[in-house]
C-alpha positions as CSV (number, residue, x, y, z in Angstrom):
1,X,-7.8,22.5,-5.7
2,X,-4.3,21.7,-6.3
3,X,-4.3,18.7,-4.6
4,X,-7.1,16.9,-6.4
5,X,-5.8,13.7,-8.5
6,X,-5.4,13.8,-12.7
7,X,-9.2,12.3,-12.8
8,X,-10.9,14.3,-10.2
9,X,-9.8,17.7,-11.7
10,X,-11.0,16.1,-14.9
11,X,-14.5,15.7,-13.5
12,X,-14.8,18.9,-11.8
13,X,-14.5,20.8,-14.9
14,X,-16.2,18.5,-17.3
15,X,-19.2,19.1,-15.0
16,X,-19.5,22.3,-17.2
17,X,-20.7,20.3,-20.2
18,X,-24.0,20.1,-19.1
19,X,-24.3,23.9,-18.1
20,X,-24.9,26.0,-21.1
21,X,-28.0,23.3,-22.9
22,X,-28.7,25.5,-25.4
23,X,-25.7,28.1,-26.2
24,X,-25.2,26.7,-29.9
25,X,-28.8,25.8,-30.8
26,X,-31.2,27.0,-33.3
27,X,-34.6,27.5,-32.3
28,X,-36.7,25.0,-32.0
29,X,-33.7,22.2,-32.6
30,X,-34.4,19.6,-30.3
31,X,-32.3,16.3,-31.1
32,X,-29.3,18.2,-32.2
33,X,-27.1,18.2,-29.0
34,X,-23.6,17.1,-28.1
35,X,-22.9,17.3,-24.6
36,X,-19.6,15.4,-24.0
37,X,-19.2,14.4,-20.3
38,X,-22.6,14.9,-19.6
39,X,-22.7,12.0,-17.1
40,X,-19.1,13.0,-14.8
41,X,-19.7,13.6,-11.4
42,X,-18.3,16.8,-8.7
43,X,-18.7,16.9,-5.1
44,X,-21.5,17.9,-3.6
45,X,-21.8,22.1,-3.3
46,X,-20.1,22.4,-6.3
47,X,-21.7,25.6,-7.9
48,X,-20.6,26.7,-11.8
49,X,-21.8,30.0,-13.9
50,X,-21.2,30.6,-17.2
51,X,-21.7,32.8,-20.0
52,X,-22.2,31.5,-23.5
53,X,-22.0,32.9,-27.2
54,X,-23.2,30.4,-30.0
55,X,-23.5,31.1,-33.9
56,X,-24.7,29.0,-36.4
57,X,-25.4,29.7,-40.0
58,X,-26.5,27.3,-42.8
59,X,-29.6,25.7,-45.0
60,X,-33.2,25.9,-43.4
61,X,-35.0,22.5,-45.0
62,X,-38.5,22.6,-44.5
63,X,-41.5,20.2,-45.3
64,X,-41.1,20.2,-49.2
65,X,-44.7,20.9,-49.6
66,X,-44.7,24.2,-48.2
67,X,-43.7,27.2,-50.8
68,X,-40.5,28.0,-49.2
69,X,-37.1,27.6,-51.5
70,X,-33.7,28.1,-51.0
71,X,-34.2,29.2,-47.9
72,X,-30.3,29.6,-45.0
73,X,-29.8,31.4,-41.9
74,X,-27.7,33.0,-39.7
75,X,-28.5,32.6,-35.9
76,X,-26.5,34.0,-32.6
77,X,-27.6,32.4,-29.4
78,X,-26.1,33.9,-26.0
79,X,-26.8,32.0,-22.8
80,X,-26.5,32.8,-18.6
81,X,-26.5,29.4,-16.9
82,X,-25.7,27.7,-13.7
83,X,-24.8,24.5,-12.5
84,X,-25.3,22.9,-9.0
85,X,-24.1,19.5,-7.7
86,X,-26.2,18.0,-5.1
87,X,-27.2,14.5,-3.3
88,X,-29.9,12.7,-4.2
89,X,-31.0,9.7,-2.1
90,X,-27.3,9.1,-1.6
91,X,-25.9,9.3,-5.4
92,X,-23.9,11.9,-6.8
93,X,-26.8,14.4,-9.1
94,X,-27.0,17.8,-10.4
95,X,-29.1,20.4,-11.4
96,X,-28.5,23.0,-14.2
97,X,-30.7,25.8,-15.9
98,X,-30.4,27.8,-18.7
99,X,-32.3,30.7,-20.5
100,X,-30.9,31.9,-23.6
101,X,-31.4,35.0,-26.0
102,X,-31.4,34.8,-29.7
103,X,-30.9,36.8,-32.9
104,X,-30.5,36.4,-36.2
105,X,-31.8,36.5,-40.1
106,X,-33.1,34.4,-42.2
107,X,-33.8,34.7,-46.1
108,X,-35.4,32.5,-49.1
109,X,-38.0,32.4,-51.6
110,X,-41.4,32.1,-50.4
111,X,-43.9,31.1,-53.6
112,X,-41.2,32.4,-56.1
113,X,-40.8,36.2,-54.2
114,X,-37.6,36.6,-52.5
115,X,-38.2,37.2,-48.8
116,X,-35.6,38.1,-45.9
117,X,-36.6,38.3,-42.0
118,X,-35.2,39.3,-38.6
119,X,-35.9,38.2,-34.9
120,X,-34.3,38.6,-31.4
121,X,-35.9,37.6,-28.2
122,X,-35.9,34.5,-25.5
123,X,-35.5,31.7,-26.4
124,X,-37.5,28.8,-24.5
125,X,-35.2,28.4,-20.7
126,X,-34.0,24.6,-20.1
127,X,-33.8,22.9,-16.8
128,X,-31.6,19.6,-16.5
129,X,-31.7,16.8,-13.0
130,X,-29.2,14.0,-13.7
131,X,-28.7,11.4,-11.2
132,X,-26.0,8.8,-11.2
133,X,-27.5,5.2,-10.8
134,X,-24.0,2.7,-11.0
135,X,-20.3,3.5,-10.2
136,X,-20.6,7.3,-8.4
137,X,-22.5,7.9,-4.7
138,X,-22.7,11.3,-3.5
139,X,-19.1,12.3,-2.0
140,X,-17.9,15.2,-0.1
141,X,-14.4,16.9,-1.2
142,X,-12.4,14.6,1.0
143,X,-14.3,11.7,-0.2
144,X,-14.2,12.9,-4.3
145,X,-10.2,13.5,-4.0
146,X,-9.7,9.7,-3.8
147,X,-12.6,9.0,-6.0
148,X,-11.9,7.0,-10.0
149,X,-14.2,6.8,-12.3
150,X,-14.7,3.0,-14.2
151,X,-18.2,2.8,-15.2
152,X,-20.9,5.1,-14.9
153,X,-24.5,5.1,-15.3
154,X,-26.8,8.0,-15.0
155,X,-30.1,9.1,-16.1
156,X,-31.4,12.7,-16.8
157,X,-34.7,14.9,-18.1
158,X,-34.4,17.9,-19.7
159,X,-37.6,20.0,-19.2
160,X,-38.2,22.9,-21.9
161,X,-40.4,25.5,-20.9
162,X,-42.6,27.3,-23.8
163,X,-41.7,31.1,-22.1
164,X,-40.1,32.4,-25.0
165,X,-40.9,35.2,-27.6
166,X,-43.6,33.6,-29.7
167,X,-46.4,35.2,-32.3
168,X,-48.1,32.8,-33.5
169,X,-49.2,34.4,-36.8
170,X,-45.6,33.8,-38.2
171,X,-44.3,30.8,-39.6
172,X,-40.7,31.0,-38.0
173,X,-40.8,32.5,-34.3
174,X,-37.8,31.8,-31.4
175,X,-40.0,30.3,-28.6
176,X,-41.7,27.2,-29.6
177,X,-45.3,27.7,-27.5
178,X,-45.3,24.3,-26.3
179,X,-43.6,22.0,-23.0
180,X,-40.4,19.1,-24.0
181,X,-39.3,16.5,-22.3
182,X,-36.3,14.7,-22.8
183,X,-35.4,11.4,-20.7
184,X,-32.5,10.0,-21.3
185,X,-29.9,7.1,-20.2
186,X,-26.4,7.7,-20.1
187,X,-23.4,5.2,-20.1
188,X,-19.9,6.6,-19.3
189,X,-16.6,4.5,-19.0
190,X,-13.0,5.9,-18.4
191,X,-10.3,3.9,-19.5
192,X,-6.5,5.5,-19.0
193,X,-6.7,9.4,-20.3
194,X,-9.7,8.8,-22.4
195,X,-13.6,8.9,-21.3
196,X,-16.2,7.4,-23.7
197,X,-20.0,8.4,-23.4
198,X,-22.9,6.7,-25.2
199,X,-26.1,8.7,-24.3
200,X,-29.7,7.5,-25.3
201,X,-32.8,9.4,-25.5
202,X,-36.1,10.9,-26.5
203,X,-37.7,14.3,-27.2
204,X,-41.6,14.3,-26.3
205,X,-43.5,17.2,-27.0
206,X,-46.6,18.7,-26.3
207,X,-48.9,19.9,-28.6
208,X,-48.7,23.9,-30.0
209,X,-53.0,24.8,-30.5
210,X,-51.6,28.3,-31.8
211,X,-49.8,27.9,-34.8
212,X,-51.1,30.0,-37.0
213,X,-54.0,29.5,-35.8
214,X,-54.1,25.9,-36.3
215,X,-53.4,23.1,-33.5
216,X,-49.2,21.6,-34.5
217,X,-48.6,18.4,-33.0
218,X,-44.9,16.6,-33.3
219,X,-43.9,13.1,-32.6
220,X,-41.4,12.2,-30.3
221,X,-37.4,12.4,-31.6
222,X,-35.2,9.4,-31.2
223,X,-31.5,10.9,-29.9
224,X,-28.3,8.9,-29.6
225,X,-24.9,10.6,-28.7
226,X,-21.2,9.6,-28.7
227,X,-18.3,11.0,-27.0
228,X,-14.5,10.4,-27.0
229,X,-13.4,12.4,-24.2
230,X,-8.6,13.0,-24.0
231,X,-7.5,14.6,-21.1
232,X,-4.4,16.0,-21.7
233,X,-3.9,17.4,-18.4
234,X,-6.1,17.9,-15.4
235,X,-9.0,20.3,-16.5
236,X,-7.5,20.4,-19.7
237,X,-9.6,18.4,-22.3
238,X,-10.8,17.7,-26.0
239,X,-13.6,15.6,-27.2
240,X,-15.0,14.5,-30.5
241,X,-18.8,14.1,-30.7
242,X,-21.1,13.1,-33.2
243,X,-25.1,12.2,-32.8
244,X,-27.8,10.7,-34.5
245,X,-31.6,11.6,-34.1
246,X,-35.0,10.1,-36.2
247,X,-38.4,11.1,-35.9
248,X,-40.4,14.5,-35.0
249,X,-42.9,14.1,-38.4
250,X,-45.5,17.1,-37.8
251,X,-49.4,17.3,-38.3
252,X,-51.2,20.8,-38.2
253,X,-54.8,19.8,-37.8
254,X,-54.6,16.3,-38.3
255,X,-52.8,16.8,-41.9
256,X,-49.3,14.9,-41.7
257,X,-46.5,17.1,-43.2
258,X,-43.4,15.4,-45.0
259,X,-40.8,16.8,-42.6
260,X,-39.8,13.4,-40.5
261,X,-36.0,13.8,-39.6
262,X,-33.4,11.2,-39.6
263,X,-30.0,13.7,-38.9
264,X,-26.6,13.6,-37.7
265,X,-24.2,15.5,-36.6
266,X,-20.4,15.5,-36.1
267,X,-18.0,18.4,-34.1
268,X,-15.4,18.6,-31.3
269,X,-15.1,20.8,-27.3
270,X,-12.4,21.6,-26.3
271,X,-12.0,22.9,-22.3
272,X,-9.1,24.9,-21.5
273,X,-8.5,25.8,-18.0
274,X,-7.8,29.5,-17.4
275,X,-7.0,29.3,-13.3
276,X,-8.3,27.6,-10.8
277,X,-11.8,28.3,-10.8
278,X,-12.3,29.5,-14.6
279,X,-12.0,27.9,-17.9
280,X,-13.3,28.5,-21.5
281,X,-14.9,26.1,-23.8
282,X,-14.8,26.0,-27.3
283,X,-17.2,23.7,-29.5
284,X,-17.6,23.2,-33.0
285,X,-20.2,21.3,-35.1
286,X,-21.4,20.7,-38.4
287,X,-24.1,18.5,-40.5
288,X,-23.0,15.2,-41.4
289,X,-26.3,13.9,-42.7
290,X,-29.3,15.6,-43.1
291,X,-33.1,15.5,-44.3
292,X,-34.3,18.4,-42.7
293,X,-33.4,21.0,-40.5
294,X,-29.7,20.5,-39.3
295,X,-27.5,21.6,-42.4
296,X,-26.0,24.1,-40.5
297,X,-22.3,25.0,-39.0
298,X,-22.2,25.9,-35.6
299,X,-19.9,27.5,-33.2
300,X,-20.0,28.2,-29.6
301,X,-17.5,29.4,-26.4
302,X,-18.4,29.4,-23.1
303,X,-16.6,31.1,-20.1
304,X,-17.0,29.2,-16.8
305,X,-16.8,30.2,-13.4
306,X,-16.8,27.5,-10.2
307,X,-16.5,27.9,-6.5
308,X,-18.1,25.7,-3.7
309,X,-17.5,22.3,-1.8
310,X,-14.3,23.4,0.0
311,X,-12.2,23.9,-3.4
């Protein structure tokens, strides 16, 4: 591996940004993601592992109408996922899967009574596929050594199964009971040191016909990301993130709730390289705007582990 270029070893690693999907989310927080370098490319048979610890703790905002004040959390979130580059049709892809395992406490006033709860269990697993349409084809480790990136285009799903611990006589469970989808277009472009991302997307859900008894449908989330990705040397890298997402207003039996979101969120990743086939990443983020559902701080690391591809 030591004699891949400045920008291959960049790539490599930042391949890991798409591993761990849901290592800093809360349950059920579809929309809130930042995934810098989601869209950089490896050669093909590179194979990644990691192991992720993610804690977030803040305000729970739910539809006003419900009898629930004053209501915060604190959530920890560990996640086992891997990462495989492959070739599709020709261009560079990738596949990556994670299931994650959550635990926490939550506490507020529900109809005036002070109320406090606890859960641990599965969360719902995620599997990502993202191919690169423009500016990457698939390359073996000969091929990727010479390879620099200009401008990429990629697309990618996200496909969340509704495994996870769910019981559906409580109000707030981990597992969601219920399939998402997220398509998404993504748009990267290095220039010098610095790699800028743009993604745009959409959460679609299916419906949940045991909540409480009752059938919960949600409307699809509008997501936008953006990405300014430094290297400061190869596999060594910080980015600064920020999203926006609108949308997701609820009906349980036909009867809309007033919880429509229009969110964003700001934080930084930092990747730090520990040899030459493990590195750690740290991420932070925090609410910048919020209606409902994303006042929370959030911190996450992740330890990676990569071998394959002749490296």
């Amino acid at each position: 591996m030591k004699h891949l270029s400045f920008a291959s070893g960049r790539l490599i690693i930042a391949a890991c940004g798409v591993l761990l999907l849901a290592c800093s989310h809360t349950p059920r927080a579809e929309g809130q993601e930042l995934e810098p370098l989601a869209y950089s490319v490896s050669p093909v048979g590179v194979n990644i592992v990691g192991f992720g610890y993610g804690r977030s703790a803040g305000d729970l905002s739910f539809d006003p109408t419900l009898p629930i004040e004053d209501a915060e959390a604190t959530i920890n979130t560990t996640s086992l996922g891997y990462f495989r580059s492959i070739d599709f049709l020709g261009r560079s892809a990738n596949v990556a899967v994670a299931i994650p395992y959550v635990w926490g406490s939550a506490q507020g006033r529900l109809a005036g009574d002070f109320q406090a709860i606890t859960r641990s269990g599965l969360l719902d697993p995620r599997l990502r596929f993202a191919v690169n349409l423009i500016g990457a084809p698939a390359m073996n480790l000969k091929e990727f050594v010479g390879y620099r990136q200009k401008t990429n285009l990629g697309v990618s799903v996200v496909v969340v199964a509704p495994t996870g611990q769910y019981d559906p006589n409580k109000l707030i469970n981990i597992g969601s009971n219920r399939w998402a989808f997220k398509p998404e277009l993504g748009l990267s472009r290095a220039v010098g040191r610095w790699t800028l991302d743009l993604y745009g997307g959409a959460w679609l859900f299916t419906a949940n016909a045991n909540f409480q008894g009752q059938t919960r449908r949600q409307n699809p989330i509008g997501t936008a990301q953006f990405h300014a990705s430094y290297t400061l040397r190869p596999r060594f890298w910080i980015s600064f993130n920020a999203n926006f997402f609108t949308g997701g207003r609820t009906t349980v039996d036909g009867v809309p709730r007033l919880d429509f979101q229009r969110n964003s969120r700001a934080g930084t990743t930092v990747s730090i390289p520990l040899n030459r086939r493990q590195s750690v990443k740290v991420a932070f983020s925090t609410g910048a705007f919020t209606t409902i559902g994303a006042n929370f701080d959030s911190v996450a690391v992740t330890y990676q582990y990569l071998w394959g591809a002749g490296l």
